[in-house]
C-alpha positions in Angstrom: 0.0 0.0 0.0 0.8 3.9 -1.0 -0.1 7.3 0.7 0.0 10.3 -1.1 1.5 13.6 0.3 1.9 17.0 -1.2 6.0 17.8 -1.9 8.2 18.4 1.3 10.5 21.1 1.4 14.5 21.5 2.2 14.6 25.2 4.4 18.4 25.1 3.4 20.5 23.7 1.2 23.6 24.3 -0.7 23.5 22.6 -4.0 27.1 23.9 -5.1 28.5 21.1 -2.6 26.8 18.2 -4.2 29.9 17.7 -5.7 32.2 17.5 -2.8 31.6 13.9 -2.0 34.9 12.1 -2.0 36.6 15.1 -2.6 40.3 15.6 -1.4 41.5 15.7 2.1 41.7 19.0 3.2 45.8 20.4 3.6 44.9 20.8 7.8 43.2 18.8 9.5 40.5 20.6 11.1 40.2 21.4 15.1 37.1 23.8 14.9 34.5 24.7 13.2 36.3 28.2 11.8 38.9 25.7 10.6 36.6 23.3 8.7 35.1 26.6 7.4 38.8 27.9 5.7 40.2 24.3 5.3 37.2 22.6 3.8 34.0 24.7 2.6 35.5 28.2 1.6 38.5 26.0 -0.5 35.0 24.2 -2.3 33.3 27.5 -2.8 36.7 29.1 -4.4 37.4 26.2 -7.3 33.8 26.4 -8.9 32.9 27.4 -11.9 29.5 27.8 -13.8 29.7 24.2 -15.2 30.6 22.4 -12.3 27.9 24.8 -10.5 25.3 23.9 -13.1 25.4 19.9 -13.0 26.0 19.9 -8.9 22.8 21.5 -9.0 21.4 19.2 -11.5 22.2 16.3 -9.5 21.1 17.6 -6.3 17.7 18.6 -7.8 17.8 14.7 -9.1 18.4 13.5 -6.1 15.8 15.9 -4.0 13.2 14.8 -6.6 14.2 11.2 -5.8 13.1 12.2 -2.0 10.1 13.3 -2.6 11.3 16.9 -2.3 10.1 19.4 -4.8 10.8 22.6 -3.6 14.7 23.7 -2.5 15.7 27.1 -0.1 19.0 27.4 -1.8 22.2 29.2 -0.7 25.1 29.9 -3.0 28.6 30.9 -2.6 31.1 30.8 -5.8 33.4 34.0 -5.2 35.3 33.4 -8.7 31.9 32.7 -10.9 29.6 35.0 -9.0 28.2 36.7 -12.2 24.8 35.2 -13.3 25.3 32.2 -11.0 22.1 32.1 -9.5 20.6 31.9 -13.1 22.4 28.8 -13.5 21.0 27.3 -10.6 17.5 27.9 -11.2 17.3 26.7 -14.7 19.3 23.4 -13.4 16.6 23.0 -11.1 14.0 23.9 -13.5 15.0 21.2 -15.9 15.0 18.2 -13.3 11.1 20.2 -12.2 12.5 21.0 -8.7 11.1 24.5 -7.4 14.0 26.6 -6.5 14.7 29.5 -4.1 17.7 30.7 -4.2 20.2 34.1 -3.0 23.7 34.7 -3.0 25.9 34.4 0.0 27.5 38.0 0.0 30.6 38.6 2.5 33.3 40.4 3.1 36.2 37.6 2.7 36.9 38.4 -0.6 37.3 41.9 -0.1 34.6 45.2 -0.5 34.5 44.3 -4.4 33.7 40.9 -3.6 30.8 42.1 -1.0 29.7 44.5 -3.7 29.5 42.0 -6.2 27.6 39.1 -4.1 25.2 41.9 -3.9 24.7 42.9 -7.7 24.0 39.3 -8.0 21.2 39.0 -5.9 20.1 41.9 -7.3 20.2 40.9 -11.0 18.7 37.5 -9.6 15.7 39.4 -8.0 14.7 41.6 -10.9 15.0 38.6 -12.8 12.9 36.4 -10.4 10.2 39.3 -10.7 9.4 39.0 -14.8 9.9 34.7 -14.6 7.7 34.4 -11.3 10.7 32.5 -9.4 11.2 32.8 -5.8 14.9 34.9 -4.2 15.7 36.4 -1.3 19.0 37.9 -0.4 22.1 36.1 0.9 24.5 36.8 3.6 27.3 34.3 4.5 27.3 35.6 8.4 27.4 38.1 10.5 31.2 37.7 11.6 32.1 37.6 7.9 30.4 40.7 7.3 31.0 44.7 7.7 27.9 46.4 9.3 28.2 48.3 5.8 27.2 45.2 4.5 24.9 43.8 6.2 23.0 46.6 6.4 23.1 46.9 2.5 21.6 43.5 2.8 18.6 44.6 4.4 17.9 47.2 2.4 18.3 45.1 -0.7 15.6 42.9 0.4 13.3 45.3 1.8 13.4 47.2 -1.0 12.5 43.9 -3.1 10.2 42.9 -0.7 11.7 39.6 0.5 13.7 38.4 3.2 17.5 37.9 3.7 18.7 34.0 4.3 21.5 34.0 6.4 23.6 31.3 9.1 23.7 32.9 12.5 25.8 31.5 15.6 26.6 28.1 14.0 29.4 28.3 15.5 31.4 30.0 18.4 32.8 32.5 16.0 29.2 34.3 15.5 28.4 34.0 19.1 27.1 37.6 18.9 25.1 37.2 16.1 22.2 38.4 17.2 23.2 41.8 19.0 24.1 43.1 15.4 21.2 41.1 13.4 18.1 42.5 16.0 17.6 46.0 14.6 17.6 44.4 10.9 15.5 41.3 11.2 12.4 40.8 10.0 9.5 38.1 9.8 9.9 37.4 6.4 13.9 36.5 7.2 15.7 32.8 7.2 17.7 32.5 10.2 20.4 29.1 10.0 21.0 27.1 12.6 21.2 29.5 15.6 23.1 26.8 17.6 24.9 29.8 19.8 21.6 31.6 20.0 20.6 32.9 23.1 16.8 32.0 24.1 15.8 35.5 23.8 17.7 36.6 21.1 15.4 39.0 19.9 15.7 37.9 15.9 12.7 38.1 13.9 12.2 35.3 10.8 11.8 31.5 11.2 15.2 29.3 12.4 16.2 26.6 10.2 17.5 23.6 11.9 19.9 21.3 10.2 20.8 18.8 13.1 23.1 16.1 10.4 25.0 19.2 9.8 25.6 20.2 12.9 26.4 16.9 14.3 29.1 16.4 11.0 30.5 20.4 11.8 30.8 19.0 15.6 29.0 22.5 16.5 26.5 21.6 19.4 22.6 20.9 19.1 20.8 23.9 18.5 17.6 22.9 20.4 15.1 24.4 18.6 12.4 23.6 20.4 13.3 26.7 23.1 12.8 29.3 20.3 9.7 31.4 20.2 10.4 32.0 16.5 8.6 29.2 13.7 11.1 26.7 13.0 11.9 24.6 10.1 14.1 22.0 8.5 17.1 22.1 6.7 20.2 20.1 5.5 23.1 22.5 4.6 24.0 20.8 1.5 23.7 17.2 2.8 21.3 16.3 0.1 17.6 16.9 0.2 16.4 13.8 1.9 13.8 15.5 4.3 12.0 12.2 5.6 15.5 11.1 6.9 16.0 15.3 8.1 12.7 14.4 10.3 14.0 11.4 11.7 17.5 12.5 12.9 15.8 15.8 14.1 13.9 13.6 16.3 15.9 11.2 17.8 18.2 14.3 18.4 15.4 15.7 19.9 15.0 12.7 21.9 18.4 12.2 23.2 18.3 15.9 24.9 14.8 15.3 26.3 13.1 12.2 27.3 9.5 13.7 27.3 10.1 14.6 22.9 7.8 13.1 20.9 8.1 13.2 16.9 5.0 15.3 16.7 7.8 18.5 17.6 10.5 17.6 14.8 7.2 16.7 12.4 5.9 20.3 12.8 9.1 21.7 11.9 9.5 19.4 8.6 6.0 20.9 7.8 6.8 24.4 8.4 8.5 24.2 4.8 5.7 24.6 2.9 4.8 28.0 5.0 8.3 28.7 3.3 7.1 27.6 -0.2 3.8 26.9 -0.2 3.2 26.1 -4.0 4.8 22.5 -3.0 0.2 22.2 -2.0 0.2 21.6 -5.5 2.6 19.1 -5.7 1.5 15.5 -5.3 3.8 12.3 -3.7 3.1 8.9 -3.9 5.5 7.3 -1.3 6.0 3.6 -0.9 4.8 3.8 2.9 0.7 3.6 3.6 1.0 5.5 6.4 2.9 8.9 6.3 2.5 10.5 9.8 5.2 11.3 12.7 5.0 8.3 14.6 5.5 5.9 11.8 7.9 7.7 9.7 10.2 8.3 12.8 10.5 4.5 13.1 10.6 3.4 9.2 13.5 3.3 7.7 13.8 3.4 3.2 10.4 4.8 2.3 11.0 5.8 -1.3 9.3 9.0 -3.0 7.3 6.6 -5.9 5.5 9.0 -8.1 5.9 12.8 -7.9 3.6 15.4 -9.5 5.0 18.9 -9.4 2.3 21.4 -10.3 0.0 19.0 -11.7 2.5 17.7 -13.9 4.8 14.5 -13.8 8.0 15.0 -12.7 8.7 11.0 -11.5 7.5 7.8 -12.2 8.3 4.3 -10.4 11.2 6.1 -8.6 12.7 7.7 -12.0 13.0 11.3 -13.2 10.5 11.7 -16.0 11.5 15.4 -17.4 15.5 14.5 -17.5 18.0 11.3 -18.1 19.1 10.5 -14.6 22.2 8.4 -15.9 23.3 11.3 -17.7 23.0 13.9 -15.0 25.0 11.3 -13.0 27.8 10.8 -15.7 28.0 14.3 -16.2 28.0 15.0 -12.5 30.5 12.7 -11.9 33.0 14.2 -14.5 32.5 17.6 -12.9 33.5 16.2 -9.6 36.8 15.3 -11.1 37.3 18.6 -12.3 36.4 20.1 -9.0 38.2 17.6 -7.0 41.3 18.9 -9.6 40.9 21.8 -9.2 41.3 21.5 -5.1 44.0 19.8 -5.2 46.1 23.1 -6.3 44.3 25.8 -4.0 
């Protein structure tokens, strides 16, 4: 027996690091999270390009399709192909039939010109996103990587499009005081990340996306997102787009730092995605499960997205893409990973 849902959603993601998978060892192994941040991530970001950019976000949209995922909350960094990146990434997406949100990561590591030019991209994107009817918002990296200057241009930017800014705050130690310079520029309509160093009454306005696999891999702490006032939802910070396995870890995570957790809390927060995106009501999924509801899918392990309508149309039938070849997105994939993997290897 089946059950049918409508699409789930991933809060965060980064589909640029589909790619990393098996690549190189880092030249220092890291102690802390800043270190896994220059050592690891920031190298990844540095060696894309637009091609390597366009079929890691083919595959992850593959692979979120696959989930029963139709709608993505993506965040992208690629300081040496910034220019019409996000462009990339939304027609990738568009071609597998994932629905895509997606912003630019600005920050001040790569100098004022490389702040100034995260931000022309998000604003190319959103004027763009405006005639096509696509979804954006405006990217910041985080606060401790960021001027005031900036982030306050980050505000602005997004007020004046009307949307909010997507941004990681207190992941880590290094952004403890995150929220003392975020307060005064929140607003509902924001996307605050992970908020593991987050104070109880922080004081930020916008809805906290927990991504507990990530912060377990980051060795960062549990959030604990069940003390926050704010809506909360779930994420995976570029650890593919499997939300139904998202749920479960969130819950036993929950679990483990409170007996009394049940998987209604961690199920509420996997449905708060479609507050984020909610044309995923028009999205159908056939699973491979007859009974999709928290206290079943906590304890089931391999239920399979079957049949997935996106919009009324078919996007996958009997577990494969119908819209793309999945072999070649794969092959292709796979050859870009080389070239990124490469291209690490002389940073």
């Amino acid at each position: 027996m089946s059950s049918v849902t409508q699409g789930l959603v991933c809060a965060h993601h980064h589909l640029y690091s589909t790619l990393a998978r098996g690549m190189p060892a880092p030249p220092k192994d890291p102690g802390s999270f800043l270190e896994i941040l220059e050592n690891v991530w920031w190298r990844l970001d540095r060696a894309l390009d637009l091609e390597m950019l366009e079929w890691s976000a083919k595959l992850g949209a593959l692979e979120a399709l696959e989930a029963g995922t139709t709608a993505i909350i993506d965040h992208h960094e690629s300081p040496n192909a910034i220019d019409g990146s996000l462009s990339v990434i939304a027609a990738a997406c568009e071609e597998v039939g994932v629905r895509i949100n997606t912003c630019y990561g600005i920050t001040d590591r790569h100098g004022a010109d490389g702040a100034a030019r995260g931000l022309a991209e998000n604003e190319r994107y959103l004027t763009e996103s405006a005639s096509t009817g696509r979804r954006a918002m405006v990217g910041v990296h985080a606060s401790f990587t960021c001027s005031d200057e900036s982030l306050a241009a980050a505000a602005d930017l997004a007020a004046r499009h009307g949307v909010g800014v997507h941004i990681h705050v207190a992941e880590g130690s290094d952004d403890h005081g995150a929220h003392q310079r975020l307060a005064e520029l929140s607003t509902d309509d924001w996307l605050i990340i992970h908020g593991v160093y987050l104070p109880d009454d922080h004081g930020l306005r916008g809805t906290i996306v927990h991504n507990p696999r990530s912060n377990m891999n980051n060795s960062v702490g549990y959030a604990a997102p069940a003390r926050f006032a704010n809506p909360v939802a779930l994420g995976t910070d570029g650890i593919g787009a499997d939300m139904l396995a998202e749920f479960q870890l969130a819950y036993v995570k929950h679990r483990e730092a409170d007996v009394h957790a049940s998987p209604d809390t961690a199920w509420a927060w996997l449905q708060q995605g479609a507050a984020l995106f909610p044309e995923v009501a028009a999205d159908t999924v056939t699973w491979s499960y007859s009974t999709i509801e928290p206290w079943h899918v906590a304890f089931t392990p391999t239920i399979r997205a079957i049949d997935v309508d996106i919009g009324g149309e078919p996007a996958l039938r009997d577990g494969v893409a119908t819209r793309v070849d999945p072999d070649e997105i794969r092959a292709k994939a796979a050859e870009q990973a080389t070239r990124l993997h490469r291209a690490l290897e002389e940073l």
